[in-house]
N, C-alpha and C positions, 0 to 999 in steps of 0.2 A: 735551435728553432727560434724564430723573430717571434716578435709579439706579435705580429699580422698573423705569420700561421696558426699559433697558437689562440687566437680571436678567430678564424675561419675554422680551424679543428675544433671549437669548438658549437661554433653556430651549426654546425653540418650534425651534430647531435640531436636527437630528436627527444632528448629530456633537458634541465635543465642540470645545467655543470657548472662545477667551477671545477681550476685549479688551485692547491694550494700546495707553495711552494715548501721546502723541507724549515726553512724557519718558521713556518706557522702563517705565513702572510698570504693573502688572497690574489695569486698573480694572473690569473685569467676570469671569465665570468662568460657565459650567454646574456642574450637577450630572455631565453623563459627564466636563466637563473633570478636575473635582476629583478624582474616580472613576483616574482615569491620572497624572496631576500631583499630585496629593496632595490634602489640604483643608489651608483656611485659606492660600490662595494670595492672595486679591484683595487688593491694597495692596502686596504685594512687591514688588521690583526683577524686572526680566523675567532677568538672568542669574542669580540665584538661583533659579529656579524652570526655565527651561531651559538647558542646559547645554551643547548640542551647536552648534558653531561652524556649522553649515550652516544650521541654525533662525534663528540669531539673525542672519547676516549676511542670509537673507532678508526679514528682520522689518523690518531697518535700511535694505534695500535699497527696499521695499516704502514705508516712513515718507517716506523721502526723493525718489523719484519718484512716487509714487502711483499707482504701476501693480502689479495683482498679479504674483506672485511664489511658486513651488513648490519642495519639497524633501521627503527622507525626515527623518522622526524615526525613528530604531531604541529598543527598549526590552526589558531583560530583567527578569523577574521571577529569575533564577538556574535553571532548568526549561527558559525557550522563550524564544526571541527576535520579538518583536513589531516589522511593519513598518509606517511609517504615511506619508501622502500628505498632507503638511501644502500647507495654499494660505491665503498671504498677501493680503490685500485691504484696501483703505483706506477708510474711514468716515470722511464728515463731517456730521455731525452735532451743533453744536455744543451743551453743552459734551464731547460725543462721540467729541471727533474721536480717529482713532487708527486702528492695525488688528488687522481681524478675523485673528484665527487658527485654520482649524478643522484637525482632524487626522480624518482619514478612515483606517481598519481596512484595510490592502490584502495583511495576512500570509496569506492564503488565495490570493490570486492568487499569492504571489511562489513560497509552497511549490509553488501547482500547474506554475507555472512552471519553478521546479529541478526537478520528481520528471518533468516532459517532457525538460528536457535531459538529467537521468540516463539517463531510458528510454529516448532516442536513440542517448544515448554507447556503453548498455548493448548493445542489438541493432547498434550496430556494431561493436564491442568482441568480441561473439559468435558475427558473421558473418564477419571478418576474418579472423580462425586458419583455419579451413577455406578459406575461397577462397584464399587466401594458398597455405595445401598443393595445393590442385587445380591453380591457375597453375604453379606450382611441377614439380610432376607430371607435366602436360601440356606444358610446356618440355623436360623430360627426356624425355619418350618420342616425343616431336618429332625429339628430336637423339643424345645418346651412345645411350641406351637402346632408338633406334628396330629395332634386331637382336638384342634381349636379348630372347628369349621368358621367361627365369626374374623377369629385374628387372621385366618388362614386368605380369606378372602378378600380382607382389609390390606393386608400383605401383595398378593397375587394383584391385586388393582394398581400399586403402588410399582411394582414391578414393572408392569405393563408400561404405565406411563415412563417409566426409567429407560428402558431398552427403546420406546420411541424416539427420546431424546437422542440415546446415542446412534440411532438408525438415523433419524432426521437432520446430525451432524456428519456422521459419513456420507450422505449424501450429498450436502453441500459443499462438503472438500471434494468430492468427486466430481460436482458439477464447477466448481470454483478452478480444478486444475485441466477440465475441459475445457473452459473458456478461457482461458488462459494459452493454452497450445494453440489455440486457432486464435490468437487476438489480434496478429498479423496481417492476419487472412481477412479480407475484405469481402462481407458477402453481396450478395449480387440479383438475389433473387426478389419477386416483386408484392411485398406484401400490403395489404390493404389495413391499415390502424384502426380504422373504425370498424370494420368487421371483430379485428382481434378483441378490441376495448371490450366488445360486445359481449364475445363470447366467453374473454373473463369476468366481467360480471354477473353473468349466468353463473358460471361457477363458483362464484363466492357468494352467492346469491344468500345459499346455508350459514355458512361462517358470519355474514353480516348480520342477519337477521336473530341469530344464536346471542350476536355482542348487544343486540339492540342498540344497531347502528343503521342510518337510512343512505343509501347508496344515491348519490344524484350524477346522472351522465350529464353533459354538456358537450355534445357529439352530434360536428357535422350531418349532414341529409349524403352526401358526397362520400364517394371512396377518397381516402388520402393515402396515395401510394409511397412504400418509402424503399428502398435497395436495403433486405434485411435477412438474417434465419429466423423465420418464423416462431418456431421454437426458442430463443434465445428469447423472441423480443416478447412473448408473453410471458416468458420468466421474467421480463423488468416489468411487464405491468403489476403479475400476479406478487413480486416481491413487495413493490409496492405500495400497490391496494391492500395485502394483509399486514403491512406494517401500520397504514396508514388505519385500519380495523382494529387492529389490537391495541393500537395505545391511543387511541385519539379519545376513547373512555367511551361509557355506555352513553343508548340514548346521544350520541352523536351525528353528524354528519361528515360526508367524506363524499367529496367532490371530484369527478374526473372529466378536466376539460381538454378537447382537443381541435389545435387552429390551423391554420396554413399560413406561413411569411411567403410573399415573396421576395424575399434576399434577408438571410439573417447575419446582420455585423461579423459575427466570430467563424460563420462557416463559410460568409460569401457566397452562397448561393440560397436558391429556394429552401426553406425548409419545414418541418411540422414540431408542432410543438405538444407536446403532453404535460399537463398539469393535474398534481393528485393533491388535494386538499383534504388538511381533516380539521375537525374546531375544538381539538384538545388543550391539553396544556402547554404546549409545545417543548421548544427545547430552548435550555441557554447556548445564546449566542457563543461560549467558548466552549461549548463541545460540538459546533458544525463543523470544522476544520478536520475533525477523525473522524467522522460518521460511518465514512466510506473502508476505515481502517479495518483489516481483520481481528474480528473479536471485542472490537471498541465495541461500550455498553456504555450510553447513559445512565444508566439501573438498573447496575449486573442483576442484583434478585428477582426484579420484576421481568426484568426480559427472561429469565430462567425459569421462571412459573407460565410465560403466558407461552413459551414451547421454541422462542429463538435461540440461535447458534450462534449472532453475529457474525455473519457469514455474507447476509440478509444484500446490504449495501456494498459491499466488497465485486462479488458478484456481479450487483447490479451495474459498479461502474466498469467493470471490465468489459460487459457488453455493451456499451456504450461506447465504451474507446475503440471495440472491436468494428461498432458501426460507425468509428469519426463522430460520433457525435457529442455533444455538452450535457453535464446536468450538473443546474443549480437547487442550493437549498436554502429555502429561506423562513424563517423558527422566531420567535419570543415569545418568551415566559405569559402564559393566559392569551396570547396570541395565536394558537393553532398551526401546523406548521404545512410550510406548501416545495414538494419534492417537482421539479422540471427536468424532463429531457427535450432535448431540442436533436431531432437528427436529420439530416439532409433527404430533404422530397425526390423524388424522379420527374424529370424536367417534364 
């Protein structure tokens, strides 16, 4: 086989390859090889060009029986670490002989892979505290406590609050892998925001007034229509408005303004804009970046007394993505902090 076939066998590859001949030396390359590996690789030594003991004892393992042979290559650019699914194979084809090496891209599977184990660890990690007190509870009022009407009740209240918690987190994973199935799906239907804003305010009318917090609208006279499900989109108000309630501190204020663009830069066309303000303490600027994470907590204990799952923002951006649209957050320290979605109007 020439060197031209063996440069066209291997560009017709859809991963990156090399060959490397039985002395050890790098006789063929692609172009995605080069692209990962460097350029100006073909003619090297193979341990100058790969580095990592597991590659090369597969390579040798591979030359020497002729049977293929798998292993990871790991790679960082100093940013991210890239995982790959190297599979060693033998070629003969003389003067060819040697083996193939391709490396196959499998850092997508490995992250989806950890952010599953996280989200496992995380929902039992969050279910454990509470069943933990309830067993706990119901042992005690089983035994010493079973003649204590005062402990009994103090118990039984504490209870209650516990099993809300994990009621109020199964729902969230319920609502979170709903919105998640359909985030594809592009809804279609014609909802009015200023009505909705409305009608969640009324509803939290309680909650607000409970925190002594003052609700201030800043809401169009004008319908502002957006292509939405209804239902989703006052789950992002209502997430948060009561975010925006609960920590923005007592005797607060918590502001909800809504505008109309005609042409917003990032969506390119018409759109509406929802702004929730509150004049708490806000947040530091290095924990906006996860906000939207599942289970990220600025104040895992605070957010666990005042009744969150962390679930809260997760949520909220999937419906947002589900409606194409953006949402910015912008926070400092005694600065109060202001949640934006911007979603595409109806023309």
């Amino acid at each position: 086989m020439t060197e031209a076939a063996i440069q066209s066998l291997l560009e017709a590859l859809p991963l990156a390859a090399v060959l490397v001949a039985d002395g050890e030396r790098i006789v063929g390359t692609n172009t995605r090889a080069e692209a990962l590996l460097g350029q100006g690789i073909t003619g090297r030594h193979l341990v100058t060009v790969l580095r990592q003991p597991s590659v090369l004892d597969a390579i040798e393992a591979c030359t020497t029986s002729r049977q293929p042979r798998t292993t990871r290559y790991l790679m960082t650019d100093g940013r991210s670490e890239n995982t790959y699914q190297v599979h060693c194979g033998y070629l003969s084809f003389p003067p060819a002989n040697g083996v193939l090496v391709t490396f196959d891209d499998v850092t997508h599977l490995e992250t989806a892979g950890q952010m599953r184990r996280d989200f496992v660890a995380n929902v039992s990690h969050e279910l454990r505290t509470p069943l933990t007190a309830l067993m706990g509870f119901i042992e005690t009022l089983q035994g010493p406590a079973r003649n204590d009407p005062v402990a009994r009740d103090r118990f039984l209240a504490i209870m209650a609050t516990e099993s809300g918690r994990m009621n109020r987190l199964v729902r969230d994973l319920l609502s979170l892998s709903h919105v998640e199935a359909e985030e594809r799906i592009r809804p279609g239907q014609s909802v009015d925001l200023v009505g909705l804003v409305q009608s969640t305010l009324r509803s939290l009318a309680p909650l607000a007034e409970k925190s002594e917090v003052t609700l201030v609208p800043e809401l169009p006279d004008a319908p502002l229509a957006v292509p939405a499900d209804a239902d989703q989109l006052r789950q992002v108000v209502t997430n948060l408005l009561e975010n925006a309630i609960k920590y923005g501190g007592r005797q607060g204020t918590v502001t909800v303004r809504l505008s109309h663009m005609m042409r917003d830069p990032a969506l390119r066309s018409p759109a509406v804009r929802l702004e929730v303000s509150d004049t708490g303490p806000g947040i530091d600027p290095v924990h906006i970046p996860r906000l939207t994470e599942r289970f990220y907590r600025v104040d895992s204990h605070r957010s666990r007394e005042m009744g969150g799952t962390g679930l809260g923002l997760a949520i909220v951006k999937h419906i947002v993505n589900r409606h194409r649209g953006r949402m910015k957050i912008e926070s400092g320290q005694e600065q109060g902090t202001t949640f934006t979605v911007i979603l595409p109007a109806l023309d």
